[in-house]
N, C-alpha and C positions, 0 to 999 in steps of 0.2 A: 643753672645746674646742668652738667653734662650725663649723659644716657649712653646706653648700648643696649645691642638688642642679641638675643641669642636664639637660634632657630635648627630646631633638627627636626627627625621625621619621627612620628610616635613609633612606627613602629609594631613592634607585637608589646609593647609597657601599656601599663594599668593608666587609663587619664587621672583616677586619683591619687596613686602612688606618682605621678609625672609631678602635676598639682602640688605637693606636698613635699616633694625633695624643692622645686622651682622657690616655693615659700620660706621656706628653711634657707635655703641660697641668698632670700634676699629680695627676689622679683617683686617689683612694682606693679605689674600686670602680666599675664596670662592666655593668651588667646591660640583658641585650635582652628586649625586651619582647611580648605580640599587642597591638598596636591595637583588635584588633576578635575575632571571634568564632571565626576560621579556630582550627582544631583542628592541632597539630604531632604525630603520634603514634608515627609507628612510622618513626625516623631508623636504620638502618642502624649497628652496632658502628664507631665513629668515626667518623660524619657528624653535620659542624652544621650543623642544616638550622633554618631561621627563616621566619617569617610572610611573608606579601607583604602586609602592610601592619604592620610592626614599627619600634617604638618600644627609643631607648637612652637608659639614666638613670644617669649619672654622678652620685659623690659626691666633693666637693671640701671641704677644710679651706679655713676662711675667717679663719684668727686669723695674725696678723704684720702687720707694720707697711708693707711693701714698697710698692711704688706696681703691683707685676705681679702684686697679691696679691688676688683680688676676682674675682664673676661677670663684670665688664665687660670685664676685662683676660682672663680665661680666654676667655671669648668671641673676641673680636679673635685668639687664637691660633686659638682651632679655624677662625675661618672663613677665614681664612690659611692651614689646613694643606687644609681638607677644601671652603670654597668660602662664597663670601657668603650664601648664604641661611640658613647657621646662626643667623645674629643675627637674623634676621625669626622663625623657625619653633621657635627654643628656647625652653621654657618655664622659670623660674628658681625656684627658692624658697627659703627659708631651712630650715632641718631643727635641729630644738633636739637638743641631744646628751643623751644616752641612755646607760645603763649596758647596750653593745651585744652583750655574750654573754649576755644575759637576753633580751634583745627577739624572738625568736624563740621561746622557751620560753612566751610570754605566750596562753593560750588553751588551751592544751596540758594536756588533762587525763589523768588515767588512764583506761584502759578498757577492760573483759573483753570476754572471746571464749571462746563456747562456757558452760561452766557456772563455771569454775573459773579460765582464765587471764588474766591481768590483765598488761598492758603499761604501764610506770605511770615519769611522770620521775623521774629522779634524787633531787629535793628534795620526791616527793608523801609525802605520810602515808600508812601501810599501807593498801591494803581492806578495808572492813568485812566480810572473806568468811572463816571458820575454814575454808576450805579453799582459800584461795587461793594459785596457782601465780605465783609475780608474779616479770615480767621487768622488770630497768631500766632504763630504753633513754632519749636524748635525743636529739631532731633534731642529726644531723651531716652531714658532707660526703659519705654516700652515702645510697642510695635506701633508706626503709624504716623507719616507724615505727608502723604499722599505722594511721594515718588514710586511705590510699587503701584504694577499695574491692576495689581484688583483693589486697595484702595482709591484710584485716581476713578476705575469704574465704578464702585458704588459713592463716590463723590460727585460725578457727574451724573448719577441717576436721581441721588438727592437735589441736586442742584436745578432738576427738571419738573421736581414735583409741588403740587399746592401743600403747604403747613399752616394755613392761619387755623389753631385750636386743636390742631393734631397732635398726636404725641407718638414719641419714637421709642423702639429698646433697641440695644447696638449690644447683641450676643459676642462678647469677645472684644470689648471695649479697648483694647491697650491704652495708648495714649489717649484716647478719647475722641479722635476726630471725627467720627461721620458723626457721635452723639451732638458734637458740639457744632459742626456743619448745620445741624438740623435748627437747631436751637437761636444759631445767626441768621437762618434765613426763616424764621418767626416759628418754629414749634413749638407749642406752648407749654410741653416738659420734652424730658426726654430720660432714659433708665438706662444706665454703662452696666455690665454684666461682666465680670470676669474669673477668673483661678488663679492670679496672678495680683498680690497683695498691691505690688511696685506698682501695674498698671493702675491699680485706681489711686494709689497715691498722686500718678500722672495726672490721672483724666483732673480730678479734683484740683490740683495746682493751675493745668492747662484752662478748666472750667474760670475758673480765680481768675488768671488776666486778662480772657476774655469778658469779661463780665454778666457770667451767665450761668452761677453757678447755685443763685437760688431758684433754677428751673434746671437743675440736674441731677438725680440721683444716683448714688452708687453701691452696687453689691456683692457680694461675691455669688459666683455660680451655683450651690449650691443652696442659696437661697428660693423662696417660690415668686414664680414671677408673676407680673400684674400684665392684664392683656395691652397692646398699643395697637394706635393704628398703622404704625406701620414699623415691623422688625425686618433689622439687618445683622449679619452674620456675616462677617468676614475673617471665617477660621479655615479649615481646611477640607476636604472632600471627604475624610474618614469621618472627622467626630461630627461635620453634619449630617450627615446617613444614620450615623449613630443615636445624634440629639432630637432627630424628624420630630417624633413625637414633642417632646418640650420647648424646643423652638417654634413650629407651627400651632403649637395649642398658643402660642403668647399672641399670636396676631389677631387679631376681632377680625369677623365678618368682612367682608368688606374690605379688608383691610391689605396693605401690599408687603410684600416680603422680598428681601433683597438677600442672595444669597452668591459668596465670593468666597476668594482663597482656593478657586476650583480653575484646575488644567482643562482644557478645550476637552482631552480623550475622556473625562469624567462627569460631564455635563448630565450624561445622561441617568447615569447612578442615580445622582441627586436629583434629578427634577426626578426618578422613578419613586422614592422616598417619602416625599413629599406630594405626589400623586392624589392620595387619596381625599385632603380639603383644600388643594391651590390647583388654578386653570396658570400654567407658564403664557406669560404674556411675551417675553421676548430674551432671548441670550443674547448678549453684547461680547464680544469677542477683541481682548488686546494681546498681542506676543503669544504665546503659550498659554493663556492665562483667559476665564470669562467668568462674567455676571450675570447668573439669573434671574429675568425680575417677576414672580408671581403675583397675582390676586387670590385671597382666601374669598373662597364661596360663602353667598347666603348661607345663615340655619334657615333650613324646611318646616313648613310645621310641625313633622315631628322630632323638632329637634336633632334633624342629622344635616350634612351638609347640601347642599340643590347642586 
């Protein structure tokens, strides 16, 4: 099948009036774009928040014989629905077709963390490591393959810790990988937490071929959590500020906290947050990007923290 792709600037247009003329048109896909360099980072649990200078790139089937069948004729609809200047400011192309559930796996290599664990796709060849811990994991529809750098940091901080009989919760579980990291290198359960339906549909698939999914549970976030010995958070520097309270109550005594998705200028925010029952043992630092690793305090006799 042949494709084309059509791309203009949003603009001052509505993304869901945009959305919905592109649909009506015909688009196969959808996607918004930054223009320029402006950084999008920290949107709020269901906000779609986009660039002010953002760019949309629709993908349209170009095969049939129709005379309504073609960029010219897509065109002339959208600037009909959405306003004449589409036809001056759209850019066209042709896009050669592609064996499209592969095309995103392309680049995508294996890659350890820590000494021993190795995050590796579906179709790679084993690691050359006889002691290698290896998760199988493929880009899907949720967040998390260990190529960003605050995933790769709290995958190398699990990767450095004892689990025989421990158990983990992974606050903001996407695809599930640090739960299922833990779970490969011997945790003896492990709890995915998320707000995001798709993600636990993930983590539970990605659980499945790893073989480790009757020691995994899954929730949604608004469920009450059960304490572990050691929670991980790798969401963003506002809703962890925000969660302090509920995420830190989930950790036992004792127990360590790994806390990601935070820019180096924000470190301090959050370990101030969390202050009140974790001693910060160490911030790990990649690109722009760091990991905090706490321990939760003793309870004191009287029940408050030492």
């Amino acid at each position: 099948m042949r494709f084309y792709e059509i791309e203009f600037p949003l603009a001052g247009l509505g993304p869901d009036d945009v959305e919905t003329a592109l649909a009506a048109s015909g688009a196969q896909s959808v996607t918004f774009l930054g223009g320029g360099d402006e950084a999008v980072l920290e949107p709020r649990p269901g906000e779609f928040r986009l660039w002010g200078d953002t760019l949309v790139r629709a993908l349209f089937a170009a095969d049939g014989d129709a005379p309504d069948v073609g960029p010219t004729a897509t065109l002339s609809r959208l600037a009909a629905a959405l306003g004449p200047h589409i036809t001056s400011t759209a850019r066209v192309r042709a896009v050669a077709d592609r064996v499209w559930e592969r095309v995103w796996l392309e680049g995508w290599k294996s890659m350890r963390f820590g000494e021993h664990l190795w995050v590796c796709p579906t179709t790679a060849a084993p690691p050359d490591d006889p002691g290698a811990v290896v998760l199988r994991l493929d880009p899907g529809l949720a967040f998390g393959t260990g190529t960003h750098p605050t995933t790769a940091l709290c995958l190398e901080a699990l990767a450095g810790m004892h689990w025989g009989g421990r158990s983990l919760l992974d606050y903001g579980c996407g695809s599930g990988i640090l739960a299922l990291a833990a779970l490969k290198l011997g945790a003896a359960s492990a709890t995915g937490v998320d707000l995001d339906p798709q993600a636990l549909l993930a983590s539970r698939e990605n659980a499945r071929l790893n073989g480790v999914a009757d020691r995994l549970v899954l929730q949604h976030a608004g469920a009450a959590l059960q304490p572990a010995d050691c929670v991980v958070a790798n969401i963003l520097a506002a809703p962890l500020i925000e969660l302090a309270p509920r995420i830190g109550a989930a950790c036992r005594p004792g127990g360590d906290l790994l806390l990601s998705g935070v820019l180096s200028d924000q470190a301090g925010a959050v370990a101030a947050a969390y202050a009140g029952r974790f001693d910060m043992v160490r911030t790990v630092h990649r690109e722009d990007w760091c990991c905090l690793q706490a321990r939760c305090r003793p309870i004191s006799g009287d029940g408050g923290a030492v």
